[in-house]
N, C-alpha and C positions, 0 to 999 in steps of 0.2 A: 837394348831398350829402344822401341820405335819412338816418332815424333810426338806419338798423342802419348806418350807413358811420361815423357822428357818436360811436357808441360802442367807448368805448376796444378795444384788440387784447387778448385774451387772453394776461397773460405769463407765462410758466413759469420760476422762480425758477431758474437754470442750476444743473446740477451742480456745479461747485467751490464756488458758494455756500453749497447744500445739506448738502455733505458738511463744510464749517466750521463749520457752523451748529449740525448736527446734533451732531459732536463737543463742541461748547461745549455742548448739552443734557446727553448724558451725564458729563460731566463732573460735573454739578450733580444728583446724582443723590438731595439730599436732598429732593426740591419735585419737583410733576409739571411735563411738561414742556412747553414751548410749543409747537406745531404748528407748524410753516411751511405759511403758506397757498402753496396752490397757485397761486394764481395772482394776479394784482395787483389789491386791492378800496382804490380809495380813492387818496389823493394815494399817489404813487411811492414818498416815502421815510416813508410810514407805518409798516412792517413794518420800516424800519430802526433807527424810535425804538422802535418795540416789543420789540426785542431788546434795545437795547442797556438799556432800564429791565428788562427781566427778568432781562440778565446782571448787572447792578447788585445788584436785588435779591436773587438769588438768589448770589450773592456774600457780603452781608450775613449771609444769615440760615445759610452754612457758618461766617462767620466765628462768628458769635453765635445762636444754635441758640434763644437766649432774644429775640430780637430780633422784638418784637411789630407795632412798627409797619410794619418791611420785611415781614411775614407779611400784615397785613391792604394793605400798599398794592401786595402781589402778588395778592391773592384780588381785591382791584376791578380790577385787570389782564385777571385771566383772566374778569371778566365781563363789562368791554367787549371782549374778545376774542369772549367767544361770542357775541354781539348782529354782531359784524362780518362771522365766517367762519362762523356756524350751524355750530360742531362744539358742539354743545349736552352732548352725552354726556361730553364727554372735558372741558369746562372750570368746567359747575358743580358736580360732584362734586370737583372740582380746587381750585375755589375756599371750598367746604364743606371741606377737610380743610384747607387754610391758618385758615383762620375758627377754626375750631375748635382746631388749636393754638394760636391765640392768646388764645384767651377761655379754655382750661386753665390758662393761665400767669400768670391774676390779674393782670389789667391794671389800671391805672391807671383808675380814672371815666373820663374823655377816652377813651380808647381803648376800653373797654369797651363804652362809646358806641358810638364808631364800629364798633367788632366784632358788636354786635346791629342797628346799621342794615344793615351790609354780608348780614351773614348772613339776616334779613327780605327781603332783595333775590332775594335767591337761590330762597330759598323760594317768592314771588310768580311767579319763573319758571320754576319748575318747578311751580306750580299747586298746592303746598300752602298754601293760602289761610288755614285754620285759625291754620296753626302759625305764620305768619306774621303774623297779626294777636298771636299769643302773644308773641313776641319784641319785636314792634313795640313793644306794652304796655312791654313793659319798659324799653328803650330810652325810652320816652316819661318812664318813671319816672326815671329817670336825669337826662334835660334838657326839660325842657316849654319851652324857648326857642329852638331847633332847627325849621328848616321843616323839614328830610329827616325827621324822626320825622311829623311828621304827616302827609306825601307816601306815608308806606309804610304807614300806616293808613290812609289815604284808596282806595288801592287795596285794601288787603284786606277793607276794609268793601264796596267794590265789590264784585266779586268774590263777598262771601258774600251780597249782596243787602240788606247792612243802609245803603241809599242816606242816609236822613237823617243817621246818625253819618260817612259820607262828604263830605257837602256840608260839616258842621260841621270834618272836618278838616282839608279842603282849605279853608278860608275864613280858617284859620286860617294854614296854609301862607301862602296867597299877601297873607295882611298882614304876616307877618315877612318872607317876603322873595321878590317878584313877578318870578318869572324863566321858563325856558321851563318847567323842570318845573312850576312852580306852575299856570302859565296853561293848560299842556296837561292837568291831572286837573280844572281848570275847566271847559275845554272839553267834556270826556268827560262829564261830570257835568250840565252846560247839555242835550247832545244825549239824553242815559236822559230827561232831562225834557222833551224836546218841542223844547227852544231851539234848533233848526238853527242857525236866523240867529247868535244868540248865541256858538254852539258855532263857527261860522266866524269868529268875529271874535276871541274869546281864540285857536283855535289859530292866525293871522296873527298875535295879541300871542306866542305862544310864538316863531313862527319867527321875529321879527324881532327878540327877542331874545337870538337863538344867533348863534354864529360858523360864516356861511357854510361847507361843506365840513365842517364836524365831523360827525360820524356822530348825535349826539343831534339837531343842528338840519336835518340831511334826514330823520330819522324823524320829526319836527315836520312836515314841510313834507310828506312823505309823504302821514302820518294826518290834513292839510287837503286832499290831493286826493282820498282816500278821501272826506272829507266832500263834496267837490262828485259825487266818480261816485256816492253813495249818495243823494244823494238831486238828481239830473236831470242836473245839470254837465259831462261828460263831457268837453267842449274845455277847461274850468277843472281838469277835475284834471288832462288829458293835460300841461297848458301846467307845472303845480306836478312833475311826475314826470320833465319835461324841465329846468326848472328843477333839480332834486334831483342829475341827474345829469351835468348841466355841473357843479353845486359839485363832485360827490363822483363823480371816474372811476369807472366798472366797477361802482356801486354795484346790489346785484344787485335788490335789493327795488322799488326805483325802477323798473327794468327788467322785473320779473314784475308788477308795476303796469301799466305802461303796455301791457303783454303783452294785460290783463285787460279795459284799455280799450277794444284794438283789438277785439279781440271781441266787447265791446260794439257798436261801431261794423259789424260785420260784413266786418272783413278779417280772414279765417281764416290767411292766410300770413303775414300780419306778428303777427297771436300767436305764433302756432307761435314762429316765428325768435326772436320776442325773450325767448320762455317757452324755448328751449335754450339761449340764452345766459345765464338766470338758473342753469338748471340746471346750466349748466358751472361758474359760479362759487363757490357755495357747495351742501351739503346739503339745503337747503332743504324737508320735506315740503309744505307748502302748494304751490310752485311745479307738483310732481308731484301734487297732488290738482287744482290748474286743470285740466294736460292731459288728465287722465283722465275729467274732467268734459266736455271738449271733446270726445273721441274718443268718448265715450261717446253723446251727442247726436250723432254722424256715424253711428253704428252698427257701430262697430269694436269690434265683439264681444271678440275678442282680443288686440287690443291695452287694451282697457280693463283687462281681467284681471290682463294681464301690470304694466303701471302699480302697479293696485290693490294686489297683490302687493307690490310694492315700497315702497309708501306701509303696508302694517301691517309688514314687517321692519324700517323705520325708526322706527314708533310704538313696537315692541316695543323694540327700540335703546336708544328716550328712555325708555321705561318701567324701564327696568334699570338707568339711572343715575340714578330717581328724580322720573321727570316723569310727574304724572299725566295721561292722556290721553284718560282716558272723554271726556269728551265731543265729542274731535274723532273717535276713534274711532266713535263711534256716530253724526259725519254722516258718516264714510267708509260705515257698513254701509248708512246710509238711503237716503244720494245715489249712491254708486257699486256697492254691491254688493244693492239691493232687498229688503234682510233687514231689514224692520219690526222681528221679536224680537228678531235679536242686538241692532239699533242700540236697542229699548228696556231689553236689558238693562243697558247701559254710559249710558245713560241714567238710567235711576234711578240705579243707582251713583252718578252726579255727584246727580245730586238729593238724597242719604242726607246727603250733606255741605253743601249748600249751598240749600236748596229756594228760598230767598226771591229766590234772583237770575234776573232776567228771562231773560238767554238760555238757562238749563237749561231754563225753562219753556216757552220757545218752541221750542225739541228737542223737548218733550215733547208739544207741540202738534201740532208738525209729524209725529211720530210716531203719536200717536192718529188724525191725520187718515188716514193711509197705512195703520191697519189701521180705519179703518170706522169708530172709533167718537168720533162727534161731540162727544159730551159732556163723556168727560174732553178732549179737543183743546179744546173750548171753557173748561172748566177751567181748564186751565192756559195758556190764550192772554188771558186776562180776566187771569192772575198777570203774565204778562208786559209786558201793555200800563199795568200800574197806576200808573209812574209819568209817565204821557202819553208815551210814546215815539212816536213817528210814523215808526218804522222801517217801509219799507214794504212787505218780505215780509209782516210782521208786520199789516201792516194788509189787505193781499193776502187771506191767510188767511183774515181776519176778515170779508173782504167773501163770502169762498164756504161760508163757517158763519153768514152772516146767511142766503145764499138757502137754506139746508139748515133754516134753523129760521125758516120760512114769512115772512123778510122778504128777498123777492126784489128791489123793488124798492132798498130798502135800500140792502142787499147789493151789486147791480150798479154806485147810485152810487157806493159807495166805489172799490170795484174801477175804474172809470172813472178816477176822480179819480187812483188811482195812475199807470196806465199811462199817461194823457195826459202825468203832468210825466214818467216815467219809464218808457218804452216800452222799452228795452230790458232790464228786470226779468228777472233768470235765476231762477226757484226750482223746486222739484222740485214744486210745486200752480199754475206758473202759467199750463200751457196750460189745464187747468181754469177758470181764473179766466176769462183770453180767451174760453173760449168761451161764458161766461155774458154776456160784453158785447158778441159778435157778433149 
């Protein structure tokens, strides 16, 4: 049995289902309301605890309109909701108006608590980074004994590039209490500083300490195959994304992973197949920024278009329910539509807010490379690499801005050094690069 046989059937939630289900929504017409995924992501009778905790909930908060804690333990609902089915639009604005009535209603400290962690969460996901680190604060003031308050600063000090008050929160997280979330902002934080090795070994401590098949503990086991295909890996993350999706059926990200892989490996039809089976499953824009990336390097002029089209109606989508997307936006103009200015103008936009974090700076890098001018590229590639990252586009670049500023040799051994551990390197400067070490 091959991979695409091995992975679960596509099921479509039957009509009489639907139409019960749907009535029980309306019904409850004080609270937004839960989608029915279309189709089956995850153990079988997932979507059936999922309902019946929202009918619960949603229950509750008709009976008692004041009723805070059924409000805040609907809004973290609908946000492991969105992480599952990628309806991004429809469940963190969903889960911001539950949050937000509750923390109107003068909560108890405890809840208050948990009302500004929940709502900081939200914020991070939708890339208001700022305001997130704001709330965070507060929440922090509240309880300094709490690992979730220092998890949700540790990311937003990420995030805004203030890495050393990051390491200090997370160091703090994972002495109160060393679990996947702790081990995984360890992780992420080891690899900004160089520590791959390091960085592969807390996210193993994260995944082995989640419960198999949970959606938190395959996005664990995920972002450690990521780690092996980033930097050489390739059979080690396939084996973790196959691994991800025996726990967790139909799990779609898994599946647009391993899509990525093949790719890597140079089977074009087993991307493809397993990049529409992603795309059948949830929303996904990433999924649809791969294929267009792919089509795009075939020379499918028009189908690229058609894609790319579909990938900014989606950004605009998540833009309007509050997710900010400059900077995916401007690798969409840089890598799939060859507009240096627009993708520098959504570029700096993210840079206004956030200049000190290394991947703005490395957009910006990569941008200045693509319109000629060396120097700021150089700029802002020396901001990115500051705190030892040995990401290897990253280092890529810097190998063909040594041979540009008269260190050819250099230059070329770097660029070497990459492609030997990591030959199959996809970036938009790497045929450049190759042909400095032919």
């Amino acid at each position: 049995m091959n991979i695409l046989q091995s992975i679960f059937i596509i099921v479509v939630v039957s009509l009489a289902s639907c139409q019960t289900r749907n009535s029980t929504m309306q019904e409850s017409n004080a609270v937004p309301e839960l989608l029915m995924r279309a189709q089956v992501i995850g153990p079988e009778e997932e979507m059936g605890y999922t309902l019946d905790m929202y009918n619960n909930l949603t229950g509750k908060i008709k009976a008692n309109p004041d009723d805070i804690e059924s409000k805040l333990a609907l809004a973290e609902l609908f946000m492991q909701e969105a992480r599952i089915s990628g309806e991004h639009g429809h469940y963190y604005p969903a889960a911001l108006e539950m949050i937000s009535g509750a923390l109107e209603s003068n909560p108890k400290e405890a809840l208050k608590y948990r009302g500004l962690l929940d709502k900081a969460s939200v914020l991070l996901s939708l890339h208001q980074f700022k305001e997130a680190r704001e709330v965070g604060e507060q929440a922090l003031d509240l309880n300094a004994h709490s690992a979730d308050a220092y998890g949700v600063l540790a990311d937003a000090y990420v995030e805004l590039g203030h890495y050393d008050k990051a390491i200090i929160m997370a160091d703090k997280m994972v002495s109160i209490r060393p679990d996947l979330r702790s081990y995984s902002r360890v992780s992420y934080l080891r690899e900004i500083h160089g520590e791959v090795d390091g960085a592969i070994e807390a996210m193993k401590l994260a995944v082995a300490a989640g419960y198999p098949g949970m959606e938190q503990t395959e996005w664990a086991r995920l972002t450690l195959g990521h780690l092996y295909e980033r930097y050489g890996s390739l059979d080690s993350a396939l084996m973790q994304y196959q691994i991800a999706l025996s726990a967790r059926p139909n799990y779609p990200f898994a599946i647009g992973a391993m899509a990525n892989t093949y790719a890597a490996m140079g089977n074009e039809s087993m991307a493809d197949s397993l990049n529409t089976v992603a795309i059948g499953l949830i929303p996904e824009v990433g999924f649809y920024v791969d294929k267009a990336g792919w089509e795009k390097e075939r020379g499918n002029t028009e189908t690229t278009k058609k894609i790319t089209g579909e990938i900014l109606e989606m950004m605009a989508d998540d833009e309007k329910a509050g997710h900010s997307m400059s900077l995916e936006l401007s690798k969409v103009y840089l890598m799939l539509i060859d507009d240096a200015e627009e993708a520098l103008k959504y570029a700096m936009k993210e840079y206004k807010i956030r200049p000190d974090n290394i991947d703005v700076n490395k957009m910006l890098a990569e941008i200045y490379y693509h319109k000629g001018d060396m120097n700021l590229a150089n700029e802002h590639l020396i901001k990115s690499l500051r705190t030892g990252s040995k990401d290897p586009s990253a280092r890529c670049l810097e190998g063909i801005l040594l041979t540009k500023g008269n260190k050819a040799e250099e230059g070329a051994r770097l660029i070497q050094q990459v492609f030997v551990k990591i030959p199959y390197l996809d970036c938009s400067y790497c045929k450049e690069a190759r042909s400095i070490i032919i």
